[in-house]
Structures are given as structure tokens and as C-alpha cells.
C-alpha positions in Angstrom: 40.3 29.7 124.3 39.6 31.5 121.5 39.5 35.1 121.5 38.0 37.0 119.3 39.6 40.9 118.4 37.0 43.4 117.3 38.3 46.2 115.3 36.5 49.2 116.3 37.1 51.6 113.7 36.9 55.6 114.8 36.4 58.0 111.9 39.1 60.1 112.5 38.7 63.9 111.6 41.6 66.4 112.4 40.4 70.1 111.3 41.2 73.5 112.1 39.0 76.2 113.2 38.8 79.1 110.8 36.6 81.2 113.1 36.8 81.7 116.6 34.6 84.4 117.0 31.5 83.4 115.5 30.8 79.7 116.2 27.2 79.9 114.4 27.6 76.8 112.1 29.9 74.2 113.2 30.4 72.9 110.0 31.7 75.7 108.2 34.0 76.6 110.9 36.2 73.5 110.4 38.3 72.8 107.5 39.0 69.0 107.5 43.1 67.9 107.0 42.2 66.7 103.4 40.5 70.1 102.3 44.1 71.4 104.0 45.7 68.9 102.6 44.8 69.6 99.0 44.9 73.0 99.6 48.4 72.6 100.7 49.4 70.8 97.8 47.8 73.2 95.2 49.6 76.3 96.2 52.9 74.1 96.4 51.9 72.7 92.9 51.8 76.9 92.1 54.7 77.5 94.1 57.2 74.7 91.9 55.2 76.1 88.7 56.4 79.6 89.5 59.8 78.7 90.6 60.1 76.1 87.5 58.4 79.6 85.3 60.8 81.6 87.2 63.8 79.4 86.8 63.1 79.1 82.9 62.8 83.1 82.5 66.4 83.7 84.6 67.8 80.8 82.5 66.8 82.8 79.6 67.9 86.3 80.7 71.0 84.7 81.5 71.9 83.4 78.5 71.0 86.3 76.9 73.0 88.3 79.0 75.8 86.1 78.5 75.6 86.5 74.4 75.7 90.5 75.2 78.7 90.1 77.0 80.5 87.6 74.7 79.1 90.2 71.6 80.5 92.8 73.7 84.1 91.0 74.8 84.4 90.2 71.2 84.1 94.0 70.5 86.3 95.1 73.0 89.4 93.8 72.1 89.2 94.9 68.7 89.3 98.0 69.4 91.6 98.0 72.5 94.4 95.8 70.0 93.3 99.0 67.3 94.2 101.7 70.4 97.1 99.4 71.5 98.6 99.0 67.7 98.1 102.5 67.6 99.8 103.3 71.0 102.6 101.0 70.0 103.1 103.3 66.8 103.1 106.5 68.7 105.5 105.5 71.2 108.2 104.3 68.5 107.8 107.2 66.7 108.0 109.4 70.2 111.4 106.8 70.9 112.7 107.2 67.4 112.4 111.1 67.9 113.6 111.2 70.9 116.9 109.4 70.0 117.1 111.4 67.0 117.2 114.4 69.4 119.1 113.3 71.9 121.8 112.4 68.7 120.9 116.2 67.6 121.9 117.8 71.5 124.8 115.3 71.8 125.8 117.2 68.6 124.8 120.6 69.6 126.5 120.1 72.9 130.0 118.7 71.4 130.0 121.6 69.1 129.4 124.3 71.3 132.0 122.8 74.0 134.7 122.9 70.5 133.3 126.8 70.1 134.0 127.6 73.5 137.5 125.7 73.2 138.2 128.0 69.9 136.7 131.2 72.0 139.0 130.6 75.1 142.0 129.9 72.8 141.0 133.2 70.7 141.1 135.0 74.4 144.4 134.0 75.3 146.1 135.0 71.5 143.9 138.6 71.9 145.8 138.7 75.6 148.9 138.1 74.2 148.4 140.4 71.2 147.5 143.2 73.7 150.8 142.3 75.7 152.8 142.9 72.3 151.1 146.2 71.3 151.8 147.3 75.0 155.5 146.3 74.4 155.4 148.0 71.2 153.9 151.0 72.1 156.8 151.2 74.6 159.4 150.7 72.5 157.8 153.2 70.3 157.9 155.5 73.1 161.2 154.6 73.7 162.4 154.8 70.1 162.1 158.1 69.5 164.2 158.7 72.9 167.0 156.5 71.4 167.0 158.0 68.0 166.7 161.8 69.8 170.1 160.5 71.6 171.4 158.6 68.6 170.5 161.8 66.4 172.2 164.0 69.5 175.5 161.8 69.8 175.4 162.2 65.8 175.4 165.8 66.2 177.8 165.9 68.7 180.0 164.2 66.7 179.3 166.5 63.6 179.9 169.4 66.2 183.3 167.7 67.7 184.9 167.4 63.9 183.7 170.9 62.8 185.1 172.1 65.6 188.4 170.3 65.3 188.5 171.4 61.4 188.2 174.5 62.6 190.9 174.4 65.6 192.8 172.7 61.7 191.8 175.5 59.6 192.7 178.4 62.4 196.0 176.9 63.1 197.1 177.2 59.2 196.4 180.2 58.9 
């Protein structure tokens, strides 16, 4: 038994209707699958030839971005070590004044606390002056009282002998 096959070959044609509406000429309202096909293929040959065009532009804004910013970083700290030198300077001189100040009110402070010593001191030898010219000022108010009574007794005395020389002198005669 021998069999023979036959191969019956169907030409297979897939398409898409473009228009629905107006189904005047069936030949243009079908697009086969290799017209789709190749159109297909040609907008993603457009699309990766865009996205390769776009890829190479970003790649080249980036790395020109990236020397701006390395131009710009190189920049920066130059100046910022100038300001921070400079800021280092100011604030020794500020801590060198300010110790020199501090040394200048230590000073000032241990000198006026000595004044006020030499004032309070002065106080207590002007108290005790006043206390003497108060005691002196009553013995001078009593001196004169003592040498009124010492000058009295001395004339009492005068008085007491003239009197007796005279008692003397009237008895001899």
C-alpha cells in the first residue's frame, strides 16, 4: 500500500481592514501582514534611531554638564578655603583680643577691688580721726574749766597768803 500525501498549499493572507465604512474597493481596504509588517519594522527602525539620537544627545549633555560641575567644584573650594583661611584669621585675632581683654578686666577688676580696700581703710582712719577731734574738742572744752579752777585755786592761794601777811603785818604793828 502505498499512499501517496498531496500537499495542498493555501496562500495564506492575514490583513486588516482600514475602512469599515466604505467597502467600495476591496483591495485597498486591506493591508496585508507584510505591508504591516514592514511598516512595523520601519517606525521601530525610527523609533531605535531616535532613542540611539536621543541617547547620544543626553550622553553628551551629560558630560557636559558633568565638566560644568567639576569646573564649578574646582572653583568652589578655592574660594570657600580663601573665606575659611580668612575666617580662621578673624577668629584668632577676635580670641587673641579677647584674652587680651579679659587679662586687661582681670586687671581693672583686681585694682579697683585694692582701691576699694585703700578707700574702706581710708574710712575707718577718717572715723577714728573724727573720734579724736571729738575727744579733743572736749578736753578743750574742758581745759579751760580746769585752768579757770587751776587759775582760781591759784588765786585763792594768792588771796590766803596776802591775807595771812596781812593778819603778819597787823599783828606787828
Amino acid at each position: 500500500m502505498r499512499h501517496i500525501f498531496v500537499l495542498v498549499v493555501f496562500p495564506l493572507a492575514f490583513g486588516f481592514l482600514l475602512d469599515t465604512r466604505n467597502p467600495q474597493n476591496s483591495s485597498s481596504q486591506f493591508i496585508t501582514a507584510s505591508e504591516f509588517f514592514a511598516a512595523k519594522s520601519g517606525l521601530q527602525n525610527g523609533i531605535e534611531e531616535n532613542r540611539h539620537d536621543v541617547d547620544r544627545k543626553l550622553l553628551l549633555l551629560t558630560s557636559q554638564v558633568q565638566q560644568m560641575f567639576d569646573s564649578l567644584q574646582q572653583q568652589i573650594p578655592q574660594k570657600d578655603t580663601n573665606r575659611s583661611d580668612e575666617k580662621v584669621q578673624k577668629y584668632k585675632e577676635l580670641s587673641e583680643n579677647y584674652t587680651a581683654l579679659q587679662k586687661r578686666f582681670d586687671l581693672l577688676q583686681a585694682n579697683q577691688i585694692s582701691q576699694l580696700n585703700e578707700i574702706s581703710q581710708c574710712k575707718d582712719k577718717v572715723n577714728e580721726h573724727n573720734m579724736e577731734i571729738s575727744a579733743l574738742m572736749n578736753l578743750k572744752n574742758i581745759q579751760p574749766l580746769n585752768d579757770l579752777s587751776s587759775f582760781k585755786t591759784h588765786v585763792q592761794s594768792v588771796t590766803s597768803t596776802i591775807h595771812a601777811l596781812s593778819v603778819s603785818h597787823h599783828a606787828r604793828r
